[in-house]
C-alpha positions in Angstrom: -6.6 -142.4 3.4 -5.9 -138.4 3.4 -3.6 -137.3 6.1 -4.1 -133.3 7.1 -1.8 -131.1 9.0 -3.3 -128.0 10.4 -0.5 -125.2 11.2 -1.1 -122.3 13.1 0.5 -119.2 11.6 0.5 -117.6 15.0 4.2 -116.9 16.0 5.3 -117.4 19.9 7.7 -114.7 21.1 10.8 -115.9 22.8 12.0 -114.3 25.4 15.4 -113.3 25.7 17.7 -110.4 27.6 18.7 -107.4 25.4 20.9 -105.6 27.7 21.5 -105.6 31.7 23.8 -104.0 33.8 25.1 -104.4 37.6 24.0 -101.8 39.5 25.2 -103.0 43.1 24.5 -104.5 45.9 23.4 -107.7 43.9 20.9 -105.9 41.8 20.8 -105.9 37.9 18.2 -103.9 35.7 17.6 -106.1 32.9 16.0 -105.0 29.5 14.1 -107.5 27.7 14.2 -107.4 23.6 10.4 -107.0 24.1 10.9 -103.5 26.2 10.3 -105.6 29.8 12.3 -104.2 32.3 13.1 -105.4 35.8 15.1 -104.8 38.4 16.0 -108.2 40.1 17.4 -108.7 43.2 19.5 -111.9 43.6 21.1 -110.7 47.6 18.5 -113.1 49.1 19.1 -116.0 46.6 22.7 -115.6 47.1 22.8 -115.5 51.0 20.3 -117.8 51.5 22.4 -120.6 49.3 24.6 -123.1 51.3 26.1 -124.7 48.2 29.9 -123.3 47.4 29.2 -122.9 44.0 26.5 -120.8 44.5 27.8 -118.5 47.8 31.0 -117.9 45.9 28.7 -115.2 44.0 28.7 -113.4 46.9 32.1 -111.9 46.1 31.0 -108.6 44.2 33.4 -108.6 41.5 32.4 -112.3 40.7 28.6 -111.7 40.5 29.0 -108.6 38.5 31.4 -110.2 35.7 28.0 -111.8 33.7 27.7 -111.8 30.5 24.8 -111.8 28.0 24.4 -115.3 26.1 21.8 -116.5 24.0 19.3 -113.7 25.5 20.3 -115.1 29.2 22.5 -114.2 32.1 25.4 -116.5 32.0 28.1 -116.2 35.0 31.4 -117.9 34.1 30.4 -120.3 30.9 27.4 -121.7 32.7 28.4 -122.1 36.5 25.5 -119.8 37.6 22.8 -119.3 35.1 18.8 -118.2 36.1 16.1 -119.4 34.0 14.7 -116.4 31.4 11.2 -116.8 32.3 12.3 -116.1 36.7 14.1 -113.4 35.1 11.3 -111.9 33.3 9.1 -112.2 36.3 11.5 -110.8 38.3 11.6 -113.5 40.5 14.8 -115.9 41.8 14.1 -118.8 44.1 
C-alpha cells in the first residue's frame, strides 16, 4: 500500500486591518494590509441594537477608543469585535 499526499503550493491571503482611524460620526476608514480601503459605517448597526452591550457604543468616546488586534477591530478586550471579512466588504449587520 503507497499512501500520497498532494499539497498545493498556492498560498491563501489572510486578511487582516493595517491601520484605521475614527473619523466621526460612527465612521472608520479602514486600510487593509492588502491596500483595501473602506469606509464603514457602524451608526445603523449601533442604533438599530437593543442589547446594552452593544448600544453602550453609542457614546462617542467609547466607540472611538478601538484598537487594532491581530489585524481586527477590537473594542475593550473583545466586548465589541466585527468579523474581518464584514469589514472588508464594508458591510455590518
Amino acid at each position: 500500500m503507497k499512501i500520497i499526499e498532494q499539497y498545493s503550493e498556492k498560498q491563501f491571503d489572510k486578511i487582516e486591518i493595517g491601520f484605521a482611524k475614527y473619523i466621526g460620526d460612527y465612521a472608520i476608514r479602514i486600510n487593509f494590509k492588502d491596500g483595501t480601503e473602506k469606509l464603514v459605517d457602524f451608526k445603523s448597526f449601533l442604533k438599530k441594537s437593543q442589547h446594552p452591550s452593544i448600544n453602550k457604543y453609542l457614546k462617542e468616546n467609547l466607540f472611538s477608543d478601538f484598537k487594532i488586534v491581530e489585524g481586527n477591530l477590537n473594542w475593550n478586550d473583545y466586548d465589541l469585535i466585527f468579523p474581518v471579512w464584514d469589514l472588508y466588504n464594508g458591510r455590518i449587520e
